[in-house]
C-alpha positions in Angstrom: -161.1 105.7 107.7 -161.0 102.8 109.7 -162.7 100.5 107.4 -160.3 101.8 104.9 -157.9 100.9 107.1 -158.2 97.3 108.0 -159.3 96.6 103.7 -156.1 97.7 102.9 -154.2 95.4 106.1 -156.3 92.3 104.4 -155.3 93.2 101.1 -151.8 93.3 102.1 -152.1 90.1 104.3 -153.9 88.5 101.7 -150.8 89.7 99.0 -148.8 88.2 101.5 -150.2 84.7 102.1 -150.5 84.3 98.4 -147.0 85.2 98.0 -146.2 82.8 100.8 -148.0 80.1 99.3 -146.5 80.4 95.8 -143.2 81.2 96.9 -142.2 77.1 96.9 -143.8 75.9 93.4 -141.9 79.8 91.7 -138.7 78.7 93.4 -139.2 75.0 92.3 -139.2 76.3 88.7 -136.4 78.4 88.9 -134.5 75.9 90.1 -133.2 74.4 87.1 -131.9 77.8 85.8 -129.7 78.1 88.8 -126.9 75.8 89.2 -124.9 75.3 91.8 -120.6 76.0 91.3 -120.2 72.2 91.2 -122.9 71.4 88.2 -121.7 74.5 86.5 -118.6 73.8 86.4 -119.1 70.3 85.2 -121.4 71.8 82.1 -118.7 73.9 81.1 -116.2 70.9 81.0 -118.3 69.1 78.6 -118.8 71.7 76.4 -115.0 72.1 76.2 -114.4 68.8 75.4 -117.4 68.8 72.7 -115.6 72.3 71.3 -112.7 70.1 71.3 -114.1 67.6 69.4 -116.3 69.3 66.4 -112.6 71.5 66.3 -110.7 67.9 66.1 -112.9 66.7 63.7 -113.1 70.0 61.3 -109.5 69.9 61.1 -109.3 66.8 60.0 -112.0 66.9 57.6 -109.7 70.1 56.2 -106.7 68.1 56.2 -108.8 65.2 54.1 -109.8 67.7 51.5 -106.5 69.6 51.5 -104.5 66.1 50.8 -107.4 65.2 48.3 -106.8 68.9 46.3 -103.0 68.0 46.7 -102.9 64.7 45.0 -105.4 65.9 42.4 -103.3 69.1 41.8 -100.0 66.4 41.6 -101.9 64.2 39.0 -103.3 66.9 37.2 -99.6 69.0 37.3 -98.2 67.0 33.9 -101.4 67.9 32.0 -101.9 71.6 33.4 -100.1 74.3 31.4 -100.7 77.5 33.5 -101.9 80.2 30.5 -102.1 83.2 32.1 -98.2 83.5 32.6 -95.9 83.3 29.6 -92.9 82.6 32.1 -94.7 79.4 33.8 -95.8 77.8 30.2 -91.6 78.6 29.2 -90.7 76.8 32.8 -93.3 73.8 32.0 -91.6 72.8 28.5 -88.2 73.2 29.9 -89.1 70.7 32.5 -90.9 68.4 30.1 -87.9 67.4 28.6 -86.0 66.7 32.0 -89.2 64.2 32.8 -88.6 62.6 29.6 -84.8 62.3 30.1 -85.3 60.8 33.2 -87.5 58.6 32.1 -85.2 57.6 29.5 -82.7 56.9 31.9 -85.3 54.6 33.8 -85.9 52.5 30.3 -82.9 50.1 30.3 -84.4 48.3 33.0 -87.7 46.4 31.1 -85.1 47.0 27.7 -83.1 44.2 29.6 -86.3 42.0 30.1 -86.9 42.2 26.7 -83.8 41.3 24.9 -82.5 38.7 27.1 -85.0 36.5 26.2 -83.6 36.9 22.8 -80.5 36.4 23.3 -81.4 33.0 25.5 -83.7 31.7 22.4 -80.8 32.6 19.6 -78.3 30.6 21.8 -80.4 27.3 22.0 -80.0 26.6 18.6 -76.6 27.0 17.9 -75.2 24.0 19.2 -77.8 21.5 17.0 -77.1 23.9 14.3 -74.0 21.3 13.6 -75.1 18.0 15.2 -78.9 17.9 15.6 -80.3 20.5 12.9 -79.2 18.5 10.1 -81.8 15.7 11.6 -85.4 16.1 10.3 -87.6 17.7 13.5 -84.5 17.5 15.8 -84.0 14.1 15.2 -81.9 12.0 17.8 -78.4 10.2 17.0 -80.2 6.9 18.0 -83.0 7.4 15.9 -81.0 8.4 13.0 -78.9 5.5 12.9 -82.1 3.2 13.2 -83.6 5.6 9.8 -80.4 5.4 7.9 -80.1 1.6 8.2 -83.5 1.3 7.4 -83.6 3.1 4.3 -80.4 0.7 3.6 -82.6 -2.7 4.4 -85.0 -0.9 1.7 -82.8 -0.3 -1.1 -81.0 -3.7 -0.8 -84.6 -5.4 -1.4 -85.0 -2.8 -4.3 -81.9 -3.6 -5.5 -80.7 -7.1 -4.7 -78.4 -7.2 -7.9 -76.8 -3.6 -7.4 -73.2 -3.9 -8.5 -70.3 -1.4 -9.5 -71.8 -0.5 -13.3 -68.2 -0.2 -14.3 -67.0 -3.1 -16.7 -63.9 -4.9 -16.1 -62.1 -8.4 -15.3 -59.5 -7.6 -12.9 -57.6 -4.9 -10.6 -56.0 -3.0 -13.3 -59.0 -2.8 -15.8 -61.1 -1.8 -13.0 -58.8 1.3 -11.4 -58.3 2.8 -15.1 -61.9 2.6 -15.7 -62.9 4.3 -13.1 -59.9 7.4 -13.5 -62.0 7.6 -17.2 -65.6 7.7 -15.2 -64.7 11.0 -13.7 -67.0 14.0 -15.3 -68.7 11.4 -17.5 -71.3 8.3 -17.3 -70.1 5.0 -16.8 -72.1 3.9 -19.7 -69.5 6.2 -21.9 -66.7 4.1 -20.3 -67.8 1.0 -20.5 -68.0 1.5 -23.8 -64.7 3.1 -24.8 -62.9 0.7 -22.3 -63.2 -2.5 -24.8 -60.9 -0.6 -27.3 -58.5 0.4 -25.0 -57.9 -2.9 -22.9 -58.1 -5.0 -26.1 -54.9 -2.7 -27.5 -53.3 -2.1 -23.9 -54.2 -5.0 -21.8 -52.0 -5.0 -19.3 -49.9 -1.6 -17.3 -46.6 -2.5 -19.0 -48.5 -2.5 -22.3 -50.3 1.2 -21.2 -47.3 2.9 -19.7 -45.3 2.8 -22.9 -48.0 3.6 -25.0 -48.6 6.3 -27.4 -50.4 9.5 -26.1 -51.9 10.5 -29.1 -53.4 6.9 -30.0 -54.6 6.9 -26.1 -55.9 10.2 -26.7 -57.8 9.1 -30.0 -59.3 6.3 -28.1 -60.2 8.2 -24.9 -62.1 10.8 -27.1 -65.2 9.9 -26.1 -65.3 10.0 -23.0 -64.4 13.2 -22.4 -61.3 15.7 -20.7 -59.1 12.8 -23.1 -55.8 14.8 -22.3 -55.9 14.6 -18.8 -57.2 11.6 -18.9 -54.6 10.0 -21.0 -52.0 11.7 -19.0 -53.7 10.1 -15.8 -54.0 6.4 -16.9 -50.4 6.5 -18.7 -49.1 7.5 -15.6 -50.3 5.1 -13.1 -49.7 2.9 -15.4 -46.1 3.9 -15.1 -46.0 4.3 -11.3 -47.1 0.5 -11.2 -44.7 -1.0 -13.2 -42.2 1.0 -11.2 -43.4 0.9 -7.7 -45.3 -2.1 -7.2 -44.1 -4.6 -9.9 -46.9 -4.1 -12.3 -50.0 -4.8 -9.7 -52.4 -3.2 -8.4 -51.6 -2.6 -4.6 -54.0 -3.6 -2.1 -53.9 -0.7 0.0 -55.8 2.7 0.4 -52.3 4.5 1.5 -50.6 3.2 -1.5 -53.3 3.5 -4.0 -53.9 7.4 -3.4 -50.1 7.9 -4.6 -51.0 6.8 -8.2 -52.2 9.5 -10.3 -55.7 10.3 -10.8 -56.7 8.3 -8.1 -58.3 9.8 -5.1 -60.1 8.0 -1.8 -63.2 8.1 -4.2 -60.9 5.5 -6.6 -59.1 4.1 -4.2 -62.6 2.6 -2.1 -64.1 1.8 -5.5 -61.2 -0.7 -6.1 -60.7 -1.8 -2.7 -64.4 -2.8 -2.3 -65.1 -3.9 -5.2 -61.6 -6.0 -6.3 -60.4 -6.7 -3.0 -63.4 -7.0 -1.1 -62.4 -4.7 1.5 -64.9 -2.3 3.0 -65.2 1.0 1.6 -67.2 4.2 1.2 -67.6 5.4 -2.6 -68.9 9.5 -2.4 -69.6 10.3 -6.0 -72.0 12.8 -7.2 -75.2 10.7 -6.6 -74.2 9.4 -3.0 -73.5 13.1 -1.5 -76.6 14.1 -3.1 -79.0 12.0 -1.4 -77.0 11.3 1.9 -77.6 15.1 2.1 -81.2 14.7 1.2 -82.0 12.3 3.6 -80.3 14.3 6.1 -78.0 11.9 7.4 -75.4 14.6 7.5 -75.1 18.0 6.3 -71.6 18.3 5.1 -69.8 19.1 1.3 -66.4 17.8 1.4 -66.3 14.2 0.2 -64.0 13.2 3.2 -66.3 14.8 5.7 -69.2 13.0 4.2 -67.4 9.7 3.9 -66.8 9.9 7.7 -70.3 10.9 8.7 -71.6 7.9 6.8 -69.4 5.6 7.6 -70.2 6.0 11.4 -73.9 5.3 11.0 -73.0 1.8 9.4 -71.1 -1.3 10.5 -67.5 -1.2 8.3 -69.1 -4.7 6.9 -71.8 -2.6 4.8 -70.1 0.0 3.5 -69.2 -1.1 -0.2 -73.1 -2.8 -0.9 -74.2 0.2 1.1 -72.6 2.9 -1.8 -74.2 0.7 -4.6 -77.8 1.2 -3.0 -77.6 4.6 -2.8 -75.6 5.4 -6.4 -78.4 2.8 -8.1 -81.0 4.8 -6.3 -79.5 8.1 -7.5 -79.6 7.0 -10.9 -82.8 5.3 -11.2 -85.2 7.2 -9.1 -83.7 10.0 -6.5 -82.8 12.4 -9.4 -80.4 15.5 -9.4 -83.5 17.9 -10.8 -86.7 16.1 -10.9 -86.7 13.1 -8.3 -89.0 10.4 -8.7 -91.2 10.9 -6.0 -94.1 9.2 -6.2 -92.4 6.5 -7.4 -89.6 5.9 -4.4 -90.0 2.9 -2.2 -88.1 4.9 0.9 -90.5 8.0 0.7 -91.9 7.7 4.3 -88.2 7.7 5.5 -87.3 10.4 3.2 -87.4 14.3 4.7 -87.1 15.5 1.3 -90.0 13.8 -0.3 -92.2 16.2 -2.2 -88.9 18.0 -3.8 -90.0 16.1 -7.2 -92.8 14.8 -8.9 -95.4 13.1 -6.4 -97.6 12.0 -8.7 -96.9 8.1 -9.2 -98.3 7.8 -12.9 -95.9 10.8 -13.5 -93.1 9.6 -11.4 -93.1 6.5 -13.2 -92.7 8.1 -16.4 -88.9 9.4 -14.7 -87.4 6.3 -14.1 -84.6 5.3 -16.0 -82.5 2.0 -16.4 -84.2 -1.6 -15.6 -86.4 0.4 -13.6 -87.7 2.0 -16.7 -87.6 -0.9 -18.4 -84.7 0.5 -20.2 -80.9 -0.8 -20.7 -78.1 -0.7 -18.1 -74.9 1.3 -18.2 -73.1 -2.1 -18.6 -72.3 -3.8 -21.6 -71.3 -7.2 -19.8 -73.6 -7.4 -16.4 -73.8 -9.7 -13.4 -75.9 -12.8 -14.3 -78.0 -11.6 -10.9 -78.9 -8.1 -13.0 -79.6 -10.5 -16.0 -81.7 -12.6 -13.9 -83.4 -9.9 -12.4 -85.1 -8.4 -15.5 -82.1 -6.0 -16.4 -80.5 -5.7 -19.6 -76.9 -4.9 -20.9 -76.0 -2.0 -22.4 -75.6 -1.9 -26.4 -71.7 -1.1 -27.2 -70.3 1.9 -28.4 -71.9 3.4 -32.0 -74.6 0.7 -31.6 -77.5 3.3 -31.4 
């Protein structure tokens, strides 16, 4: 028993030293499982503050994808028709037509920027529509001065010889003559003229004259009532208002019957020698053409002209452009290809261009053809032209 005894007292002291000996490494081991109030505390502060921060970010990440949804929703919203209820798809195209009101009422504002450049670019031309349109490619007043007195230094080398194409000796013979020109040729006059002078030579001799043996001479040319009753009675109105001459003056010429400033400036220039603008037919045709003005009434035109031009060159400047009229620059087929002014010319191309065609147009000396007079300046003789045969010749 005693053995027994003092086995088990070394087994249990033995129990005990081993216990004593691992006591320090098992209680180094559990240390880090223990913590102390301080570092426990301290652990549960940062995983607060990490809690914190996962829950922070979460929620923002939700917000993100909840603002994302939201704007897609609000994009999508004009193209989504709910279908499953009858009462939403009824509330969506009752509001469709608000949107589109409103955006109606948002319109005028680019409608604005639109037409008010419009109204800017219809306002520009409406002052050159009077002054500067009626110039080729918005010509200048300068330069059309310098163009219209060029074309003038042209003609007057085309036609150094141009002269009134009217036939007569003196004041009287000229005025009456050129009352009988109106809606006829002055070829027709000239040769009608020679009768009548020859029997009435003088305005005492015309104003008591016969009407009916006026009227049988006048026949030819035309309107021979009017006309008879036109040259009788300035006739009359000279003999009774200025002694039997022709007056010298554009105020008192216009008082005679028949005569107009067209009459009055052919006389003036041509048996006074005082400066004058003659607008027939031919010269409003081509001052139009040429674009040196753009008006219709003779006066207007007269006026236009006449400003472009020293007062000196007024009468030789309305032979230039009535010769040119009649010889070349034609009412329906112009002679083109044929015109010595077609670079100046903004009309050119109006008539034939072709110059073996154009050539075949001219008329007159240019033509080789006889003149509308049947007793010519000896410059037109000398020139190459040729007098005009008398009336009944052929």
């Amino acid at each position: 028993m005693g053995e027994q005894v003092s086995d088990g007292g070394r087994k249990t002291a033995k129990a005990a030293r081993t216990a004593a000996a691992a006591g320090p490494a098992s209680a180094k081991k559990a240390a880090p499982a223990r913590k102390t109030p301080a570092k426990k505390a301290t652990a549960e502060k940062a995983t607060a503050e990490k809690a914190a921060e996962k829950k922070a970010t979460s929620e923002k990440a939700t917000a993100k994808k909840s603002a994302g949804k939201k704007a897609a929703a609000d994009k999508a919203a004009p193209a989504r028709k709910p279908a499953a209820k009858k009462a939403s798809a009824r509330s969506a195209k009752k509001a469709a037509p608000a949107k589109s009101s409103a955006a109606l009422k948002k319109a005028p504002a680019p409608r604005k920027q639109v037409v008010a450049p419009k109204k800017a670019t219809a306002s520009v031309p409406a002052a050159p529509a009077k002054t500067v349109a009626a110039h080729p490619q918005g010509e200048s007043r300068t330069a059309l001065v310098r163009r219209a007195r060029r074309i003038n230094r042209e003609l007057a080398e085309v036609y150094p010889y141009a002269h009134p194409e009217l036939d007569f000796e003196n004041p009287f013979q000229l005025v009456v003559a050129t009352v009988l020109s109106a809606q006829t040729t002055d070829l027709r006059v000239n040769q009608t003229t020679p009768a009548l002078f020859a029997r009435y030579p003088a305005p005492e001799d015309l104003a008591a004259a016969d009407p009916e043996e006026v009227e049988e001479i006048l026949r030819p040319t035309g309107f021979f009532r009017a006309k008879t009753k036109s040259v009788i009675g300035l006739s009359k109105a000279l003999v009774e208002q200025f002694g039997g001459e022709v007056p010298g003056r554009l105020e008192d010429l216009v008082k005679l019957p028949g005569v107009g400033r067209k009459t009055a400036f052919v006389v003036l220039g041509n048996a006074f020698g005082r400066p004058g603008i003659t607008v027939d037919t031919h010269f409003q045709r081509l001052v139009r053409r040429w674009k040196w003005t753009d008006e219709t009434d003779p006066d207007k035109i007269e006026a236009a002209v006449g400003a472009l031009f020293p007062k000196s060159d007024w009468t030789d400047l309305s032979h230039h452009v009535i010769w040119h009229g009649r010889r070349i620059c034609h009412a329906r087929k112009p002679a083109c290809g044929a015109c010595p002014i077609a670079p100046l010319c903004p009309a050119y191309g109006e008539g034939e261009t072709d110059p073996e065609k154009a050539k075949k147009l001219l008329k007159y000396e240019k033509a080789g053809q006889p003149g509308q007079r049947l007793k010519p300046p000896q410059a037109y003789l000398d020139a190459g032209g040729r007098p005009a045969p008398p009336l009944g010749a052929g």
